[in-house]
N, C-alpha and C positions, 0 to 999 in steps of 0.2 A: 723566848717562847711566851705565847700569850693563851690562856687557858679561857675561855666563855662559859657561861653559864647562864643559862635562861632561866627564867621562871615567873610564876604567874597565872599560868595556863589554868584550862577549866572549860568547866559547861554554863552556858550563860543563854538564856531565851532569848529570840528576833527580839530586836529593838534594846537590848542591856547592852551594859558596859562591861569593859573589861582593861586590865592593865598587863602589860606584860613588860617584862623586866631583863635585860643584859646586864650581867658585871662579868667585866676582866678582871686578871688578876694575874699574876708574873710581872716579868720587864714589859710593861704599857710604854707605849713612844707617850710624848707629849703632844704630838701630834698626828692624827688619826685620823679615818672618819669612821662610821658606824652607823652600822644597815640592817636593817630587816626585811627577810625575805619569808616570802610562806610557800607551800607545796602539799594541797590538796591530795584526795588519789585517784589516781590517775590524771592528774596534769604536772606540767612541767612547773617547775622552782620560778615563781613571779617574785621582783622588787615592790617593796611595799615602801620603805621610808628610809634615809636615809640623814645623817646629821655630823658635822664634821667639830672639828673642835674648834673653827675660825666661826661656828654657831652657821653654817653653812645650810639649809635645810631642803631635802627635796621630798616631795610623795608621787608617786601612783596616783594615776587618774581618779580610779575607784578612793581612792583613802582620803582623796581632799575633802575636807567638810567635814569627814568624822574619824579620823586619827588624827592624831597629835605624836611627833615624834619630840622627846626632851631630855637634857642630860637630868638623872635622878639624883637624889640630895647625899646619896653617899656616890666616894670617887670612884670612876671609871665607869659608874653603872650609867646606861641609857634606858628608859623606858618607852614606852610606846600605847599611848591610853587609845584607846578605840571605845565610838562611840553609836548607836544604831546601828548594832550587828545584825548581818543576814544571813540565812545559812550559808549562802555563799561564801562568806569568811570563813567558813568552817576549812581548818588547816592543821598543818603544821608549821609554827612560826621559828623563825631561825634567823639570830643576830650571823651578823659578819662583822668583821673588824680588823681595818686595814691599814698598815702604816708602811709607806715605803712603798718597796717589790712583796712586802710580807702580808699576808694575808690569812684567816683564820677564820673558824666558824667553829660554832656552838652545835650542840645536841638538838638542840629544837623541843618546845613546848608546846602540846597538842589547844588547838582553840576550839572547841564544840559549839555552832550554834544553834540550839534545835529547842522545841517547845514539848 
């Protein structure tokens, strides 16, 4: 069993940064990969980034240029730096974290971007 936890979330003005944060924590495979996904309201759960542990990295159209998906300097956590936010980003972000057949998600951390 694999337990997530996000964090980092916040209100942040058009055009600010922001980081958000995954750490696992139980039985971690050693090999995995790990995602973020966000879900506004009223729309459906979109992939935002995604990072494997061979350093495998993908984004979302919208995210290239200004997220950065990276493993964080303690273990198991993934971060996800986002940079020129729009309201549009305005979500909720939610790690995934997948090893195997097994799969798991996090509670999700609210992202505000508004002036």
């Amino acid at each position: 069993q694999v337990t997530l936890e996000e964090s980092g979330g916040g209100l942040v003005q058009p055009g600010g940064s922001l980081r958000v944060s995954c750490t696992a924590s139980g039985n971690v495979d050693s090999t995995y990969v790990r995602a973020w996904y966000r879900q506004a309201p009223g729309k459906q759960r979109e992939f935002v980034a995604s990072i494997s542990t061979g350093n495998s990295i993908t984004y979302a159209d919208f995210a290239k240029g200004r997220f950065t998906i990276s493993r964080g300097d303690v273990k198991n956590r993934v971060d996800l730096q986002m940079t020129n936010l729009k309201p549009a980003d305005t979500a909720v972000y939610s790690c995934e974290h997948s090893e195997g057949s097994a799969l798991f998600w996090g509670r999700g951390t609210q992202v505000t971007v508004s002036s």
